[in-house]
mmCIF file as Biopython writes it, N, C-alpha, C and O atoms, coordinates in Angstrom:
data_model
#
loop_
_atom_site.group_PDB
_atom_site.id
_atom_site.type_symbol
_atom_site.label_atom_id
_atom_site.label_alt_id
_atom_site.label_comp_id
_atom_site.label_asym_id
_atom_site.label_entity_id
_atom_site.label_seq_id
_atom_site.pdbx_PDB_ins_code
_atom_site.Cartn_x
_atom_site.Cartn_y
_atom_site.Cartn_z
_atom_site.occupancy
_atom_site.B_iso_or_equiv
_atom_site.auth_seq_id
_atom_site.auth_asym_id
_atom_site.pdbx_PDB_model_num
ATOM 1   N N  . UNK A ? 1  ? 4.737   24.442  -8.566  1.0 0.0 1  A 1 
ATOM 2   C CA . UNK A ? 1  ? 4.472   23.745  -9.809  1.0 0.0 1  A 1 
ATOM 3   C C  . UNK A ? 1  ? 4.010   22.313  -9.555  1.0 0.0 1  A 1 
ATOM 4   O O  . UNK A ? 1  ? 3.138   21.805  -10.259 1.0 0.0 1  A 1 
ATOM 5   N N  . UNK A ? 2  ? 4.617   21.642  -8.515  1.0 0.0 2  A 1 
ATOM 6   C CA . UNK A ? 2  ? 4.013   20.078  -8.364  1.0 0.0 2  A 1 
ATOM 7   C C  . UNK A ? 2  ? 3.324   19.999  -8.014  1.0 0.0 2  A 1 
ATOM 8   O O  . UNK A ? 2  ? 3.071   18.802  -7.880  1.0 0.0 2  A 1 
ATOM 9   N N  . UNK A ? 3  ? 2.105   21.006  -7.402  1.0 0.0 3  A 1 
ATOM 10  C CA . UNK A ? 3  ? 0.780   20.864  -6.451  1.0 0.0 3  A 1 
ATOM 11  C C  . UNK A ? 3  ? -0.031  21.066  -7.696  1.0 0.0 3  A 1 
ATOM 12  O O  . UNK A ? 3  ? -1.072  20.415  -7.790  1.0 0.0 3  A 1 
ATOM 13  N N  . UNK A ? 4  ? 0.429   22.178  -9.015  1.0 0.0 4  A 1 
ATOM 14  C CA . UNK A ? 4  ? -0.664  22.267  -9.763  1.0 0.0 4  A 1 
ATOM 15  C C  . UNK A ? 4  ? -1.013  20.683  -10.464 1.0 0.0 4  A 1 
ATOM 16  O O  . UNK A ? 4  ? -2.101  20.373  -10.949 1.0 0.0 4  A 1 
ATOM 17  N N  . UNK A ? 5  ? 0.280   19.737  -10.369 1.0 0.0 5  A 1 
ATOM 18  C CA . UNK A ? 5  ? -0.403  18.182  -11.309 1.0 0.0 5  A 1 
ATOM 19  C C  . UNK A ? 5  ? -0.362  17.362  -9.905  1.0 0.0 5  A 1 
ATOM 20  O O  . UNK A ? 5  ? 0.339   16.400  -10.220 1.0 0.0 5  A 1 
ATOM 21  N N  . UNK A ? 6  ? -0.646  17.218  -8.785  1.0 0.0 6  A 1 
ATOM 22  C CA . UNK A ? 6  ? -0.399  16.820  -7.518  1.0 0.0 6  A 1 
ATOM 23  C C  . UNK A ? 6  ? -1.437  15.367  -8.024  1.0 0.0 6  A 1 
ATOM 24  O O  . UNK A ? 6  ? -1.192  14.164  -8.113  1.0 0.0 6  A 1 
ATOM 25  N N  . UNK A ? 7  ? -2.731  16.248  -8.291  1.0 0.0 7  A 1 
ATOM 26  C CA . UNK A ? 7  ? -3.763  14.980  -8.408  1.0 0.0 7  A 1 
ATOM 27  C C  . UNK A ? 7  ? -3.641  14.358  -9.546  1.0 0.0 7  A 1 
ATOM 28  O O  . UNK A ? 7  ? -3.784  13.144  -9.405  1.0 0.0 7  A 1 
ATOM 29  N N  . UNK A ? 8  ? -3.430  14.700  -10.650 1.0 0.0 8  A 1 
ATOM 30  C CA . UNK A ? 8  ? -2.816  13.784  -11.753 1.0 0.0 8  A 1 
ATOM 31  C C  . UNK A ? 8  ? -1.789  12.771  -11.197 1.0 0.0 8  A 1 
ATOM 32  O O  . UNK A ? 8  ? -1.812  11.610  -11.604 1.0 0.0 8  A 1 
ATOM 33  N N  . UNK A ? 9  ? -0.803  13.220  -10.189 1.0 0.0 9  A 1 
ATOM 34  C CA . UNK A ? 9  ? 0.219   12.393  -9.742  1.0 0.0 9  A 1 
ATOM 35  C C  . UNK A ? 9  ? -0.408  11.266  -9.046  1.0 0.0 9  A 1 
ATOM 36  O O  . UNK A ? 9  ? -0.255  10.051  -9.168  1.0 0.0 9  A 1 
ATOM 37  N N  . UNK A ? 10 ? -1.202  12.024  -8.233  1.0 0.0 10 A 1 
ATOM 38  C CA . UNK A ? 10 ? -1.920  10.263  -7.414  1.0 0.0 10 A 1 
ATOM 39  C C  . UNK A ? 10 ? -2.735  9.961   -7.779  1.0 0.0 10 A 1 
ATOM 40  O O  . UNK A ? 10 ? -3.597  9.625   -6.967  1.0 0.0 10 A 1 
ATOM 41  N N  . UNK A ? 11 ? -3.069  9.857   -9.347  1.0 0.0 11 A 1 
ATOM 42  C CA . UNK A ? 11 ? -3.916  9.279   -9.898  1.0 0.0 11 A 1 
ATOM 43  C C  . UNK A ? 11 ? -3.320  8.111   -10.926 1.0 0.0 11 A 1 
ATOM 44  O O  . UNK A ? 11 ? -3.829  7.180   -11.550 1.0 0.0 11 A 1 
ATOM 45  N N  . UNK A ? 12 ? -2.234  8.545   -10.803 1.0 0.0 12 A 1 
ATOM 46  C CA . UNK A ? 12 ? -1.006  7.883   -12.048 1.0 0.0 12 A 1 
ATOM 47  C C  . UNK A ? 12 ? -0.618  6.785   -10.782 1.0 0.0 12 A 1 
ATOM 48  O O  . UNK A ? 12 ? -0.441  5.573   -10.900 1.0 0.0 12 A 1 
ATOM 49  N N  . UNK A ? 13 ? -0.537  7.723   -9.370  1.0 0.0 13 A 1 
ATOM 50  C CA . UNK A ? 13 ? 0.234   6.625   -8.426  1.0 0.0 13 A 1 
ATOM 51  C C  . UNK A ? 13 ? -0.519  5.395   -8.184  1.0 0.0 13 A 1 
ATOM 52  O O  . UNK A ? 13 ? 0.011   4.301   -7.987  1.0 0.0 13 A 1 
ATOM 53  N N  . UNK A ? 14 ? -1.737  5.612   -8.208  1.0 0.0 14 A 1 
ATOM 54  C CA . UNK A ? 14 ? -2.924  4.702   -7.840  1.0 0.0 14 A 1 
ATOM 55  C C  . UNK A ? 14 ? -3.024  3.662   -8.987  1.0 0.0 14 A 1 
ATOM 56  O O  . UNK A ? 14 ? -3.229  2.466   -8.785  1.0 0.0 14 A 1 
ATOM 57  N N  . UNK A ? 15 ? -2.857  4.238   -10.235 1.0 0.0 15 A 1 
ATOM 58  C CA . UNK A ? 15 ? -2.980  3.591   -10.974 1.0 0.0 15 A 1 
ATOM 59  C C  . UNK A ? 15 ? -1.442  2.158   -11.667 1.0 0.0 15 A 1 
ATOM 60  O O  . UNK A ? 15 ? -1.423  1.177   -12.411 1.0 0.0 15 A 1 
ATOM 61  N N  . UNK A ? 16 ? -0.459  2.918   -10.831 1.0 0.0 16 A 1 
ATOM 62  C CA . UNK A ? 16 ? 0.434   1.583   -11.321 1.0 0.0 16 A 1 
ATOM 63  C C  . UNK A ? 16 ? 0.144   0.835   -9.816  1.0 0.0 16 A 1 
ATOM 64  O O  . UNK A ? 16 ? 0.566   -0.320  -9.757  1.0 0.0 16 A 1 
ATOM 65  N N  . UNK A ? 17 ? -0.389  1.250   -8.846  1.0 0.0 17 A 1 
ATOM 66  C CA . UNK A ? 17 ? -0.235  0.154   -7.657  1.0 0.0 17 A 1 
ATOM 67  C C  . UNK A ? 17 ? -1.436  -0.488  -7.682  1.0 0.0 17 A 1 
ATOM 68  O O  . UNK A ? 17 ? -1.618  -1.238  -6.722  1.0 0.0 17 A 1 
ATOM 69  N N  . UNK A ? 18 ? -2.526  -0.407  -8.685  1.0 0.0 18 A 1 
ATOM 70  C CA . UNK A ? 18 ? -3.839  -0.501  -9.116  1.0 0.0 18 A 1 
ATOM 71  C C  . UNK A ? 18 ? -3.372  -2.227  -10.032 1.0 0.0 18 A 1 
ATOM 72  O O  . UNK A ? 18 ? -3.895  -3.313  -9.783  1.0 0.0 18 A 1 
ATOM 73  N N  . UNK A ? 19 ? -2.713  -2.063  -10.656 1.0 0.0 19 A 1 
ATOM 74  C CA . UNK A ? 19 ? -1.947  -2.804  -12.086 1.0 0.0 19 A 1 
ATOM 75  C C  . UNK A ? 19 ? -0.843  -3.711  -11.166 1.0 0.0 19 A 1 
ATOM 76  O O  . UNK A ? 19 ? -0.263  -3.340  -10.145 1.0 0.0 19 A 1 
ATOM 77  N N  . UNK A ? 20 ? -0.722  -5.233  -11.972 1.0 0.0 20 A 1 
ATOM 78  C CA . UNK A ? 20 ? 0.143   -5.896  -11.831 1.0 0.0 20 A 1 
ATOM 79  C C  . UNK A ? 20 ? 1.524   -5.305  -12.454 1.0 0.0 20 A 1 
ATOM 80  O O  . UNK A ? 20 ? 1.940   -5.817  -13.493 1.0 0.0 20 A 1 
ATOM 81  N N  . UNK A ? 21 ? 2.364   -4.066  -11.750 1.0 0.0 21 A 1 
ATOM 82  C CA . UNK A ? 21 ? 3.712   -3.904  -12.222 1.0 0.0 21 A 1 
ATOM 83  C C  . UNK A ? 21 ? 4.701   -4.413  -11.707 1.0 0.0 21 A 1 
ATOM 84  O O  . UNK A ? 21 ? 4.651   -5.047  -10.653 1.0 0.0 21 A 1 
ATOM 85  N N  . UNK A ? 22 ? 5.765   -4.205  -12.387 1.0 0.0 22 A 1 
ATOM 86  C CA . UNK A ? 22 ? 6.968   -4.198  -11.557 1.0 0.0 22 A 1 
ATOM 87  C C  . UNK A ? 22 ? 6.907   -3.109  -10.344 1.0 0.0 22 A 1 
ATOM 88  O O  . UNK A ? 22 ? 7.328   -3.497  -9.254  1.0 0.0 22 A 1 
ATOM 89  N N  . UNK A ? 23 ? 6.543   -2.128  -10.422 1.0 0.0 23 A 1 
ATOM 90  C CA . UNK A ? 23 ? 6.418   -0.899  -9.322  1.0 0.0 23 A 1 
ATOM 91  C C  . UNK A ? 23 ? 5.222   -1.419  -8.196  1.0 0.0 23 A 1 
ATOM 92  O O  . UNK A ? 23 ? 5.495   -1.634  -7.015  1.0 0.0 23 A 1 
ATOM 93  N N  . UNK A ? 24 ? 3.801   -1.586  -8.801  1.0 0.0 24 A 1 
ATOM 94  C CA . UNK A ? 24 ? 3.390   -2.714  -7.399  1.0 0.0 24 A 1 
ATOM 95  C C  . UNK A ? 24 ? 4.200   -3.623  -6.470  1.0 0.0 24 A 1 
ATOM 96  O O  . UNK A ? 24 ? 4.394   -3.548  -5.257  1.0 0.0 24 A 1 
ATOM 97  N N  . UNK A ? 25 ? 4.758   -4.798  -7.700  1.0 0.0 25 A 1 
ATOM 98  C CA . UNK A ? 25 ? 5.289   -5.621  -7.088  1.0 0.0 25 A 1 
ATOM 99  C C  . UNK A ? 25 ? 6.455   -5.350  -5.948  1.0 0.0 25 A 1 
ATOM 100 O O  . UNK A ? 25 ? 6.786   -6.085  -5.018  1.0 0.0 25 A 1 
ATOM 101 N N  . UNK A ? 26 ? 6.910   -4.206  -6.280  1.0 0.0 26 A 1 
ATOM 102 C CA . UNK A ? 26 ? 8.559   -3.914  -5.953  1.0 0.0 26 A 1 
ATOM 103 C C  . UNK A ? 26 ? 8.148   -3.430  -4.806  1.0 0.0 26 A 1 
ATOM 104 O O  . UNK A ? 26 ? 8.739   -4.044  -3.918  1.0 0.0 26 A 1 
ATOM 105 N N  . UNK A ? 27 ? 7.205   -2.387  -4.226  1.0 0.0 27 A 1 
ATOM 106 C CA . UNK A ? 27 ? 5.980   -1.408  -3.426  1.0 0.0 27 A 1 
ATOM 107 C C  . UNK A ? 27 ? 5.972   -2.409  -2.155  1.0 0.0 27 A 1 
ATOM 108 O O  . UNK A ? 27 ? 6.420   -2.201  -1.027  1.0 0.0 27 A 1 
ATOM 109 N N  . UNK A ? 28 ? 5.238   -3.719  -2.749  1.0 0.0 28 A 1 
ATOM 110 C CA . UNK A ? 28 ? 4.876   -4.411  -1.741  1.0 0.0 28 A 1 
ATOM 111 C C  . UNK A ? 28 ? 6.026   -5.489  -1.274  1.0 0.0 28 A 1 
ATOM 112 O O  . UNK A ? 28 ? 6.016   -5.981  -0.145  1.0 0.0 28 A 1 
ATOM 113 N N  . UNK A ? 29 ? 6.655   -5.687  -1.902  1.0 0.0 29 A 1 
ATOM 114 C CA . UNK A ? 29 ? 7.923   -6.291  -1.521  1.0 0.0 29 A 1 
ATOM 115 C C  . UNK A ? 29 ? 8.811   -5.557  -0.306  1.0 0.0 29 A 1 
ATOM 116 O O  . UNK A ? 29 ? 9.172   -6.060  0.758   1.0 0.0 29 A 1 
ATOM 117 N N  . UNK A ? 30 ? 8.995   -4.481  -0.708  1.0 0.0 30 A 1 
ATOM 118 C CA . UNK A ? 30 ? 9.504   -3.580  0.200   1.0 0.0 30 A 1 
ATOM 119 C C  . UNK A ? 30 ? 8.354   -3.153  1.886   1.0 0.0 30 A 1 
ATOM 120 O O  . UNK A ? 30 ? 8.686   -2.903  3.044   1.0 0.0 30 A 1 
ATOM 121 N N  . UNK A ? 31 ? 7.395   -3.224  1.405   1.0 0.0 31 A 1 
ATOM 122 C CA . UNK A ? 31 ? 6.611   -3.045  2.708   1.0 0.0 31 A 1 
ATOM 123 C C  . UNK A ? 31 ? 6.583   -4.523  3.434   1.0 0.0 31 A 1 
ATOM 124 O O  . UNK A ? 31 ? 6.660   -4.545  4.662   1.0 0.0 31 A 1 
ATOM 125 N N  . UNK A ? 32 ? 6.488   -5.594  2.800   1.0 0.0 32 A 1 
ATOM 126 C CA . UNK A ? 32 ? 6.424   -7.014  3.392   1.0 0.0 32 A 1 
ATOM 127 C C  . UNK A ? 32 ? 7.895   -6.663  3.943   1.0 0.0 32 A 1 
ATOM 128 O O  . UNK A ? 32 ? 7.691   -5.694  4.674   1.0 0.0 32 A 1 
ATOM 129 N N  . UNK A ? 33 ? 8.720   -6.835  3.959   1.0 0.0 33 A 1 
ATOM 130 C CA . UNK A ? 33 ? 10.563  -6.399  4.212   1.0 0.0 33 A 1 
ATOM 131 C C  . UNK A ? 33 ? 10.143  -5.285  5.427   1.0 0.0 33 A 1 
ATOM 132 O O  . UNK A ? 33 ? 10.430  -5.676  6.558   1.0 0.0 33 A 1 
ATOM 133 N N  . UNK A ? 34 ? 9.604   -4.159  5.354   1.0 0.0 34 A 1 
ATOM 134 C CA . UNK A ? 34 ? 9.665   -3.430  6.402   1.0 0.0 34 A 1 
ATOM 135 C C  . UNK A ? 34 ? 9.018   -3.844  7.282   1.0 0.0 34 A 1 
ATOM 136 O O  . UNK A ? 34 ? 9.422   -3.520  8.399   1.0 0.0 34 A 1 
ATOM 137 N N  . UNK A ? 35 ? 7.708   -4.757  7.215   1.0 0.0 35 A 1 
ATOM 138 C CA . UNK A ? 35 ? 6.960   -5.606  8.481   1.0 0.0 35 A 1 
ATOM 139 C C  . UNK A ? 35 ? 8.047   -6.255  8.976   1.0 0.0 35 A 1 
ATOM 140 O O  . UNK A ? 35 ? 8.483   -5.561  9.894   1.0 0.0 35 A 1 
ATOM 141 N N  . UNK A ? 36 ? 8.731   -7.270  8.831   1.0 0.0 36 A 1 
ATOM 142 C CA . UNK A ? 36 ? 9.476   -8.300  8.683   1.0 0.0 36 A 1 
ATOM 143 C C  . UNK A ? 36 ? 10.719  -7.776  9.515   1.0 0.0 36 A 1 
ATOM 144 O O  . UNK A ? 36 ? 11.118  -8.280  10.565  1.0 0.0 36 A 1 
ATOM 145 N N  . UNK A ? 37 ? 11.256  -6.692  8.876   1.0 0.0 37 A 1 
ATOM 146 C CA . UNK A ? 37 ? 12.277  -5.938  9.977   1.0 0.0 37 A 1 
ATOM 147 C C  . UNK A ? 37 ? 12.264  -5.586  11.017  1.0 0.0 37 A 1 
ATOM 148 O O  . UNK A ? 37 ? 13.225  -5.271  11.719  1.0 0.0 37 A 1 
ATOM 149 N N  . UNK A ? 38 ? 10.810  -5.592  11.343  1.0 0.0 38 A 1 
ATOM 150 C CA . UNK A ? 38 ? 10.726  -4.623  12.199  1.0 0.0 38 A 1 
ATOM 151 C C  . UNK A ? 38 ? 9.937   -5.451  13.280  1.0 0.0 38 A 1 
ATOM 152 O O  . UNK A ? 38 ? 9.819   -5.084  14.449  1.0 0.0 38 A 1 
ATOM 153 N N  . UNK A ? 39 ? 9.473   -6.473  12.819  1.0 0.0 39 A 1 
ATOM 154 C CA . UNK A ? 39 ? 9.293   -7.964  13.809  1.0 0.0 39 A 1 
ATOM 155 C C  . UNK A ? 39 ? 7.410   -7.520  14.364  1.0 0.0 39 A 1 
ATOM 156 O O  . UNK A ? 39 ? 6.814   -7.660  15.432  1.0 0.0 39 A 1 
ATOM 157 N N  . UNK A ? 40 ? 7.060   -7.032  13.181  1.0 0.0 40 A 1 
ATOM 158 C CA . UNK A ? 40 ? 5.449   -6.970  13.337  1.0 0.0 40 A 1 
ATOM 159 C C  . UNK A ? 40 ? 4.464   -8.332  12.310  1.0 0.0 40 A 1 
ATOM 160 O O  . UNK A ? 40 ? 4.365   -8.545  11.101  1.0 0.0 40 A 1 
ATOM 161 N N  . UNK A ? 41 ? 3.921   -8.964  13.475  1.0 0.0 41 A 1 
ATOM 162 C CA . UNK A ? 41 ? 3.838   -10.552 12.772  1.0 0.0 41 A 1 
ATOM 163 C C  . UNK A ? 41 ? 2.586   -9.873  12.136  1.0 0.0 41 A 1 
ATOM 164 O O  . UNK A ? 41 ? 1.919   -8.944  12.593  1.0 0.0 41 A 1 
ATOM 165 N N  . UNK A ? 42 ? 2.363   -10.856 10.476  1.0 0.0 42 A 1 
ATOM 166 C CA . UNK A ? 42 ? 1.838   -10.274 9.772   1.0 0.0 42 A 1 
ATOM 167 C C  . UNK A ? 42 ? 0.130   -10.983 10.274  1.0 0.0 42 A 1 
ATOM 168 O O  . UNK A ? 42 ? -0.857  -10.854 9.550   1.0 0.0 42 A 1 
ATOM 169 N N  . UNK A ? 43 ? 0.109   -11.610 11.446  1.0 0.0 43 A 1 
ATOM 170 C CA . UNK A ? 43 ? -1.405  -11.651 11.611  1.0 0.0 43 A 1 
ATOM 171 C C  . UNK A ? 43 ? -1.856  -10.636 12.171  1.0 0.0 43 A 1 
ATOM 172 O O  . UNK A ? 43 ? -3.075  -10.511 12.284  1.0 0.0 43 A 1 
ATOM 173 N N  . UNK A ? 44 ? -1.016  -9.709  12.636  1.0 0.0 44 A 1 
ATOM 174 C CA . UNK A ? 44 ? -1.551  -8.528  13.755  1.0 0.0 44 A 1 
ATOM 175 C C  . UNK A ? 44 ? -1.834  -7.300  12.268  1.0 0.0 44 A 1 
ATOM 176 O O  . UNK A ? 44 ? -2.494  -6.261  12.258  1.0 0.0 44 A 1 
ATOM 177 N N  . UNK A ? 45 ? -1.166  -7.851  11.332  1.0 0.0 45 A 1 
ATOM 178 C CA . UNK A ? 45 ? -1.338  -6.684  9.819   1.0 0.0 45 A 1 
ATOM 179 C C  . UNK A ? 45 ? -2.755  -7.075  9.227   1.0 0.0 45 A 1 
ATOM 180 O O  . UNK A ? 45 ? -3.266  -6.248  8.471   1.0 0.0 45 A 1 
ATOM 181 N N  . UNK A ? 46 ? -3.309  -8.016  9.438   1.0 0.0 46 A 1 
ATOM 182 C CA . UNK A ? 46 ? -4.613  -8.722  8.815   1.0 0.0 46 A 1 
ATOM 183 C C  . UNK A ? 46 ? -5.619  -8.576  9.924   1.0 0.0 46 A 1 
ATOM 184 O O  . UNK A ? 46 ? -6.799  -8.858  9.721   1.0 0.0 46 A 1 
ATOM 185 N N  . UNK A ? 47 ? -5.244  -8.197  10.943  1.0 0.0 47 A 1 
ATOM 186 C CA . UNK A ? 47 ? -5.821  -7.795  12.146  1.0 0.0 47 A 1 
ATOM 187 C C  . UNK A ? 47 ? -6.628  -6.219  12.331  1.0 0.0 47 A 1 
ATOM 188 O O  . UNK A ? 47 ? -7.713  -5.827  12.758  1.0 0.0 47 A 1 
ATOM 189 N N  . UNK A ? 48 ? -5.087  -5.462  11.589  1.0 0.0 48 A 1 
ATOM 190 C CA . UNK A ? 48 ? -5.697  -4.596  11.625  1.0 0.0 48 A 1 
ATOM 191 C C  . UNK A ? 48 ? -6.834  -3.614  10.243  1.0 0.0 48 A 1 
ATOM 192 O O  . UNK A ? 48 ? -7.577  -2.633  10.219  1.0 0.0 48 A 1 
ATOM 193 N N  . UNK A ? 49 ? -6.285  -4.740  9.225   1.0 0.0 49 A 1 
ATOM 194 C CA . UNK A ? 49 ? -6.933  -4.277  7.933   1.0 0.0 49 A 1 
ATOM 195 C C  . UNK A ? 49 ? -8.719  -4.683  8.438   1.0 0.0 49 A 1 
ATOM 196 O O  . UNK A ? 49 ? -9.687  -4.047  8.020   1.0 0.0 49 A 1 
ATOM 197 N N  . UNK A ? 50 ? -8.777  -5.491  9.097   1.0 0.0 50 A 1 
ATOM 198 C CA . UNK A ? 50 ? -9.679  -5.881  9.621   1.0 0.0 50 A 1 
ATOM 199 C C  . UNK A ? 50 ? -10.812 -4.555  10.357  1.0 0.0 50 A 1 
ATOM 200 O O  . UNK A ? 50 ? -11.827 -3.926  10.056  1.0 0.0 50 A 1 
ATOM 201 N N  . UNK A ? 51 ? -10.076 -4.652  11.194  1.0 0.0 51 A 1 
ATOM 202 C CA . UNK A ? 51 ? -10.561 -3.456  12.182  1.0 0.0 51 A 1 
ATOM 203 C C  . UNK A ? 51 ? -10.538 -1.718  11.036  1.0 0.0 51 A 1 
ATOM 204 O O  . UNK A ? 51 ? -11.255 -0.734  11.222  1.0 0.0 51 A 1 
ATOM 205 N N  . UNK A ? 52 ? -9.705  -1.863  10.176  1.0 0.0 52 A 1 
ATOM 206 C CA . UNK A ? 52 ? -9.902  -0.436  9.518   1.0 0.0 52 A 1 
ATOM 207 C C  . UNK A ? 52 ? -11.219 -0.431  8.581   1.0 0.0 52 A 1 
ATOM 208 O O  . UNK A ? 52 ? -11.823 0.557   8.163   1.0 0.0 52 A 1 
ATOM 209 N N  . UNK A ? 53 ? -11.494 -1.756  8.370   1.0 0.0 53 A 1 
ATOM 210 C CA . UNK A ? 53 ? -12.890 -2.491  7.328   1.0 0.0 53 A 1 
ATOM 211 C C  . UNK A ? 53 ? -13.832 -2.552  8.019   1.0 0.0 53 A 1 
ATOM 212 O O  . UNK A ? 53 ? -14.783 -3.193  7.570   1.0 0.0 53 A 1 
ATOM 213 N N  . UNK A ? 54 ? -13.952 -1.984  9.250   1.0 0.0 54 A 1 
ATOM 214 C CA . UNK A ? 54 ? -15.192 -2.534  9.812   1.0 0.0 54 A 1 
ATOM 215 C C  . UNK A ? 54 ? -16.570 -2.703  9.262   1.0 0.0 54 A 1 
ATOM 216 O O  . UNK A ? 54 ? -17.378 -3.347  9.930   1.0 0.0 54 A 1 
ATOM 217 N N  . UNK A ? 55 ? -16.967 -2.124  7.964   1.0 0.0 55 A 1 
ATOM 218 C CA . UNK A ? 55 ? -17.881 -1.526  7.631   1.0 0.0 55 A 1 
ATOM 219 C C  . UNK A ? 55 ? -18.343 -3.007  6.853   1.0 0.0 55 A 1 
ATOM 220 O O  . UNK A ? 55 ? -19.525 -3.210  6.573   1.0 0.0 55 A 1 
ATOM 221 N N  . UNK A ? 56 ? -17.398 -3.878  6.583   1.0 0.0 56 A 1 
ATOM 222 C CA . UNK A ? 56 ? -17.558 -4.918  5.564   1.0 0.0 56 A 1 
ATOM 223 C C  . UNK A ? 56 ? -17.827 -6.131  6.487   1.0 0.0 56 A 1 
ATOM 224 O O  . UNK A ? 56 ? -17.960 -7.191  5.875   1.0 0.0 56 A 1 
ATOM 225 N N  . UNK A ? 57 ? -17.928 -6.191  7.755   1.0 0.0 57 A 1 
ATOM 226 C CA . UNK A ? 57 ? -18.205 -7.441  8.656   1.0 0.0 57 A 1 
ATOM 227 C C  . UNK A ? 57 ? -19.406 -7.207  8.917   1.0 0.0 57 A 1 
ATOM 228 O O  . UNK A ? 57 ? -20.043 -7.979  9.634   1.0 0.0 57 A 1 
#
């Protein structure tokens, strides 16, 4: 049953992390916290958004 609305689901998901929510906000709070724990400095995270963009340099 959850595969038949699967894409409705990540379209809904996309769309509150799309939007200034509380659920964005909370999303990325928690991922900044898991960098942070885990002692991955966030220039090597801008480093690699970098390198996954190549297409835009």
């Amino acid at each position: 049953m959850i595969y038949r609305y699967s894409q409705l689901l990540f379209l809904l998901f996309l769309m509150m992390m799309w939007q200034d929510t509380p659920i964005s906000a909370g999303f990325w709070e928690q991922a900044f916290t898991l960098v942070d724990a885990t002692g991955i400095p966030l220039y090597l995270v801008g480093y690699g958004i970098d390198a996954f963009m190549f297409w835009q340099q």
